[in-house]
C-alpha positions in Angstrom: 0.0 0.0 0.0 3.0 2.5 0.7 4.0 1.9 -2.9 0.9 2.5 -4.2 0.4 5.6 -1.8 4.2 7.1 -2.5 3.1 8.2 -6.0 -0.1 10.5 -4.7 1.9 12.1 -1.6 5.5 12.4 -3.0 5.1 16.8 -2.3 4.5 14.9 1.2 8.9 14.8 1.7 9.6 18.0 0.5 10.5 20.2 3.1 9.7 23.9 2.9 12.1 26.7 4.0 9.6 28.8 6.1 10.1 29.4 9.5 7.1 28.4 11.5 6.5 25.1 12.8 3.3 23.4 11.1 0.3 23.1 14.1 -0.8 19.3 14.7 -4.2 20.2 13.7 -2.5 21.5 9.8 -1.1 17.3 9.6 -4.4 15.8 10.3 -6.1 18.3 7.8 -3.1 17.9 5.8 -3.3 14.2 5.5 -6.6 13.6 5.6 -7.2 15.8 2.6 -4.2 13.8 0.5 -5.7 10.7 1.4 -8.7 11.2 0.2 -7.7 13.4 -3.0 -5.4 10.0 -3.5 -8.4 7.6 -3.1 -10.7 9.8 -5.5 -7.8 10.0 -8.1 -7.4 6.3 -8.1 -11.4 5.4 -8.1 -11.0 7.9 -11.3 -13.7 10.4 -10.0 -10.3 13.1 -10.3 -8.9 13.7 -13.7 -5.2 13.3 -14.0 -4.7 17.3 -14.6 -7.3 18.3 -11.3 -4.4 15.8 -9.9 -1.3 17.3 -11.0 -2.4 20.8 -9.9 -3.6 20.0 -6.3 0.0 18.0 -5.3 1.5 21.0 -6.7 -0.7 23.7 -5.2 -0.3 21.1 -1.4 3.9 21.0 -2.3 3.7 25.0 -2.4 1.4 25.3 0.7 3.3 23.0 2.4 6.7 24.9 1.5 5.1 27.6 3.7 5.7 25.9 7.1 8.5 23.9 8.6 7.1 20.5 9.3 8.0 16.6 9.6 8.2 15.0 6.6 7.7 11.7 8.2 5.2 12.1 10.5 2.8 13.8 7.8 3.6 10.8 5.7 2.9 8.0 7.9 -0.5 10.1 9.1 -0.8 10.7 5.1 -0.9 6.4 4.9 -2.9 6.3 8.0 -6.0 8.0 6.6 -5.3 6.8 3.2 -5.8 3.0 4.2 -9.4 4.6 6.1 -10.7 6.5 3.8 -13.3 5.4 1.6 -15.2 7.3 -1.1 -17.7 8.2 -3.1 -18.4 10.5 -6.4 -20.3 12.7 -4.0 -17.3 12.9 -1.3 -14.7 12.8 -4.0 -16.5 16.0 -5.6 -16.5 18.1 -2.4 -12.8 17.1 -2.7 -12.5 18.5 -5.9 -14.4 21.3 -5.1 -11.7 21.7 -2.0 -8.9 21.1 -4.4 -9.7 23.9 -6.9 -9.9 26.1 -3.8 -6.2 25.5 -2.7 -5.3 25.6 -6.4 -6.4 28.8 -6.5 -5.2 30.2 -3.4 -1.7 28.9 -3.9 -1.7 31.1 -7.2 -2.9 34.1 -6.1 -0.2 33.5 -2.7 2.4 32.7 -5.4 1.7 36.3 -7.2 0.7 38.5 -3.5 4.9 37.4 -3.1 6.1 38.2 -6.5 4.7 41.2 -6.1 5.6 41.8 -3.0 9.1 40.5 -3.9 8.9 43.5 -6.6 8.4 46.2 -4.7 11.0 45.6 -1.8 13.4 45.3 -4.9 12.2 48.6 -6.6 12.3 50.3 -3.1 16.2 48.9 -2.7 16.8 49.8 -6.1 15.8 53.5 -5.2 17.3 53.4 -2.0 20.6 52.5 -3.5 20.5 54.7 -6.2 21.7 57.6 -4.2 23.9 55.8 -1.9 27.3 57.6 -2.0 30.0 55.0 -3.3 33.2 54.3 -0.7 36.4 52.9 -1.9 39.2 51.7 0.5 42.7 50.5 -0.5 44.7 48.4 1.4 47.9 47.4 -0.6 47.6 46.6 -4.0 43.5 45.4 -2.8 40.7 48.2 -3.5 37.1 47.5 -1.9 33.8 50.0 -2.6 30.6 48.9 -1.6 
């Protein structure tokens, strides 16, 4: 079953570079929500692409905390092995799905522009900034 499983949660070992620590309520959600998006996807009531998108959209959410890879996995099999589903349950899922697919995006663009405008504000900032040289022997340094 961990075989079978490994495909659908492979985001699932990524570990993100943010700083705070994942709550435990964020690895039951977490792997309850894989599991059954995993279930769903194989009983084919998920299309391939709806697939591709949500581990995507979960590696990028998931990126946003610091967390343990291994314990959301084994939780991740946990609920899979439980879970049973139906078209109904696996649409609410999708439903769910295209909601984190879309809120990863519109995080992803809320930082690049963010990103952008602490870079054009350093870029102004700098562009009036004095220059400094010091020479030391043969060595000269400016910042």
């Amino acid at each position: 079953m961990k075989t079978k499983l490994l495909s659908g949660v492979m985001i699932l070992t990524l570990v993100g570079c943010a700083s705070r620590p994942m709550p435990d309520t964020h690895y039951q959600m977490f792997s309850g929500f894989v599991g059954h998006v995993q279930k769903c996807f194989e009983n084919e009531h998920i299309n391939p692409q709806m697939y591709a998108e949500v581990q995507n959209s979960l590696s990028y959410v998931l990126s946003t905390w610091s967390y343990d890879s291994t314990k959301l996995f084994n939780m991740a099999d946990e609920s899979y092995s439980r879970t049973y589903v139906t078209q109904t349950s696996c649409r609410q899922t999708q439903a769910d799905a295209y909601q984190i697919i879309a809120e990863a995006k519109q995080h992803r663009v809320n930082k690049k522009e963010s990103q952008q405008a602490w870079d054009n504000t350093m870029e102004k900032l700098n562009e009036n900034k004095p220059v400094y040289c010091n020479t030391i022997g043969w060595t000269t340094v400016c910042n």
